[in-house]
C-alpha positions, 0 to 999 in steps of 0.5 A: 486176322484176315485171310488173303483170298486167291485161287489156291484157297478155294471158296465152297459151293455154299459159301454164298449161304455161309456169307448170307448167314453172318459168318464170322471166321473161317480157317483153311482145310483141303485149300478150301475155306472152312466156316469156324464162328458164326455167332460165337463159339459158346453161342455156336454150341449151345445152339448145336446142342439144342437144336439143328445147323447146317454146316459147309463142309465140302473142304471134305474133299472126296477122293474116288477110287472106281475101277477093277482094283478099286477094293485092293487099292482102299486095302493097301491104304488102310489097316482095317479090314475092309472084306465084310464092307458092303456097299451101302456102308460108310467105314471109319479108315485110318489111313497109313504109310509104309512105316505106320505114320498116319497120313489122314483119318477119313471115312471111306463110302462105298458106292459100289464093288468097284467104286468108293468115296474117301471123304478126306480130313486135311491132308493131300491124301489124292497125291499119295492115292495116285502114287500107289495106284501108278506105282503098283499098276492098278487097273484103277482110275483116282480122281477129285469128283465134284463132290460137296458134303453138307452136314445136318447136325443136331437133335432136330437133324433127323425131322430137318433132313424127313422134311426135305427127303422124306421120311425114310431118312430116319431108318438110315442107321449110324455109318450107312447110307442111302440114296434120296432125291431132291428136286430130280438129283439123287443124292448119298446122304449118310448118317454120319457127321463130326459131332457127338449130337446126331445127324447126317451128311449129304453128298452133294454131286454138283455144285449147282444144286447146292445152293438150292439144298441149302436153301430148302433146308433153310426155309423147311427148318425155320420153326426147328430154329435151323441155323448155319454152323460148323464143327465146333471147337468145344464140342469136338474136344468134349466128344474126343473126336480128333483133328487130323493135324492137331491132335495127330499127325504122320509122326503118329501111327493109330494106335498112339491116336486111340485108334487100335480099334480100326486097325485089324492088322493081322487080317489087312493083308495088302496095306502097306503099313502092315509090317510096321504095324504089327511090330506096334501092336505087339509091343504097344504104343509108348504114348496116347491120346488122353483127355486131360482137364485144365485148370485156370483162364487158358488162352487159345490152344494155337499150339501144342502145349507141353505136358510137364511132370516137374522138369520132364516133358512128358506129353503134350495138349493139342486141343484145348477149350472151356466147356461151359456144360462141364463147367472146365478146361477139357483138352485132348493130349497126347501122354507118355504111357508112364503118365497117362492112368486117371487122375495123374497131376501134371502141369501144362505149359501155355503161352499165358504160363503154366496150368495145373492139368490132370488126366481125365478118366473118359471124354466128356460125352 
């Protein structure tokens, strides 16, 4: 299967390196290409396991928010409280709708009092962050700045990323950042990335001195076996990192995602999902993100299998992969509340048939 190319699916500012490198598959996210395959997935993780890739993920679109309302904007998108983030942090924010539905899942950088980065998963969530911002009459400017995320990930990330930045990179601690030169541009890097295995992501201003990043990355990782990557699909399933669009969507508030942790509805005075949000917190979610191991030679989870209990749909798996570490099928589903404790037995419908499943205690991380 190939994919059409045209204005509308936007190559990166790395795509000239991704293409050096032999990428195999891309999908498309935020209307930009995203690599998926290099060698092969099973080779792609052990490799990410072991040692460091870099990965193109400027499909990470950046949302910015500057301006005197810049901080009550961010609030009204989010139920987490965001008073006590300090610029220099990075927030983990599920972002919602007036009825608590989540609209995306990003990480929110705060630059300054009065600026932000929103560093987006795929969704449109710029129409809807301008909408709030013209409906309500902020004193706010809301823009796409030209912004590319290149992640390092790994065990070895941390002396990849000293090579190139210096070695004040390695005090940075986990969801904060700092500002490093390379080669006269100051540059965010963050630690921060969609894996289980370490690592940065840098904000890359300017598509100009992407590639020379890239490339200097490159050629200062060569005994570290520096390789190109992605995120990866085996990998993210084991660590329980969700998909915006795969294992949730707008039909999901946070709290049935697993993600009641982020949410400090009681004191997120300002988002406009509030009010249906403290009804959920108070009578709590009716389904939820479950690990769920599988049984069986699985095809592709290219969609959403339901989970049965006989003849009752009682869930449904959304991500699907072999672990080869773990030595099953790990999934993550999403379970009604009778059905989601450990070690319950369900069945799980696919389009090679029907699989023996059981909810997991805990990911595998």
């Amino acid at each position: 299967m190939l994919i059409s190319p045209s204005r509308r699916l936007r190559r990166t500012a790395f795509s000239d390196g991704v293409e050096a490198a032999g990428v195999k598959a891309y999908t498309s996210y935020n209307h930009m290409l995203l690599p998926t395959v290099f060698r092969s997935l099973t080779e792609d993780y052990r490799h990410l396991k072991d040692a460091v890739q870099l990965w193109d993920v400027a499909c990470e679109r950046q949302i910015e928010v500057r301006g005197p309302d810049a901080s009550r904007l961010m609030q009204m998108l989010t139920p987490r409280d965001l008073r006590k983030m300090q610029p220099g942090m990075c927030y983990y924010v599920p972002m919602v709708d007036e009825t608590g539905g989540m609209l995306n899942d990003p990480v929110a950088v705060k630059l300054a009092e009065d600026r932000y980065w929103i560093s987006i998963a795929d969704s449109d969530l710029l129409f809807w962050v301008k909408g709030l911002a013209y409906g309500f009459r902020l004193d706010v400017l809301v823009d796409e700045p030209d912004v590319s995320p290149l992640a390092i990930q790994g065990p070895k990330a941390d002396e990849l990323a000293a090579r190139i930045f210096g070695q004040g990179v390695r005090d940075i601690k986990f969801f904060r950042f700092g500002r490093f030169e390379f080669q006269g541009w100051q540059m965010v890097v963050a630690r921060s990335g969609y894996s289980r295995q370490g690592g940065f992501e840098v904000y890359v201003e300017g598509s100009d001195i992407a590639m020379p990043l890239w490339n200097a990355l490159m050629e200062a990782g060569r005994d570290l076996d520096v390789r190109a990557g992605c995120p990866n699909a085996i990998e993210r399933v084991e660590g329980g990192l969700l998909s915006y669009g795969n294992d949730m969507t707008r039909d999901n508030t946070p709290h049935e995602a697993g993600l009641g942790r982020f949410c400090s509805t009681q004191t997120a005075i300002g988002c406009v999902g509030r009010d249906a949000l403290l009804r959920v917190a108070k009578e709590g979610p009716v389904k939820e993100i479950r690990a769920v191991r599988i049984e069986g030679d699985l095809p592709p989870c290219d969609r959403a299998w339901p989970l049965m209990d006989g003849q009752h749909q009682v869930g449904a798996v959304t991500s699907a992969a072999w672990s080869p570490d773990f030595e099953t099928n790990v999934a993550i589903g999403m379970v009604r509340m009778t059905h989601w404790d450990p070690a319950t037995d369900l069945d799980v419908v696919t389009q090679a048939g029907v699989f023996p499943a059981i909810v997991n205690e805990t990911f595998w991380i």
